[in-house]
C-alpha positions, 0 to 999 in steps of 0.5 A: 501482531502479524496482521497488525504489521500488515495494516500499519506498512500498508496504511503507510503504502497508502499515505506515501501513495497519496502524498506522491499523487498530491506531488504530481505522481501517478499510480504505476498499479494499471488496476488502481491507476484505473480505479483513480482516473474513472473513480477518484484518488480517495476511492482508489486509496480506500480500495487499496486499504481494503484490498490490503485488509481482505488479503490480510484477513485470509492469510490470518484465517488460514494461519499462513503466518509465515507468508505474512512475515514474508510479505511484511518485509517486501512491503516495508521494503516497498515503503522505504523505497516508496519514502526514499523516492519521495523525498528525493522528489522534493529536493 
């Protein structure tokens, strides 16, 4: 259940990511901003999901359930603020 959480609140990073690039924002990350400007915003967001899956997959394999809780919290704090910026952004 913890790393389904975890792909749910970074599957919404990544769509919040994308809808904010379609808006004219840019990616603050420099690693994925780079992976954006030389390969592409679908390549960028599929890196991130995969990024977010292989972290999710190590954490699940070494039963560090109490770090995944940890990060699912900052993440969903991230994707609230990430929504609340967003939709400031359109007003």
């Amino acid at each position: 259940m913890v790393l389904l959480a975890w792909m749910g609140v970074n599957g919404a990073d990544a769509l919040l990511t994308a809808l904010s690039l379609a808006l004219g924002a840019s990616e603050l990350n420099p690693f994925l901003g780079t992976i954006g400007i030389v390969l592409g915003t679908q390549t960028m967001l599929a890196i991130k999901l995969l990024f977010a899956l292989s972290i999710g997959g190590v954490l699940w394999e070494r039963g560090a359930f109490r770090i995944m809780r940890t990060l699912n919290i900052a993440m969903v704090l991230v994707v609230f603020y990430n929504a609340l910026i967003i939709s400031y952004g359109l007003n």
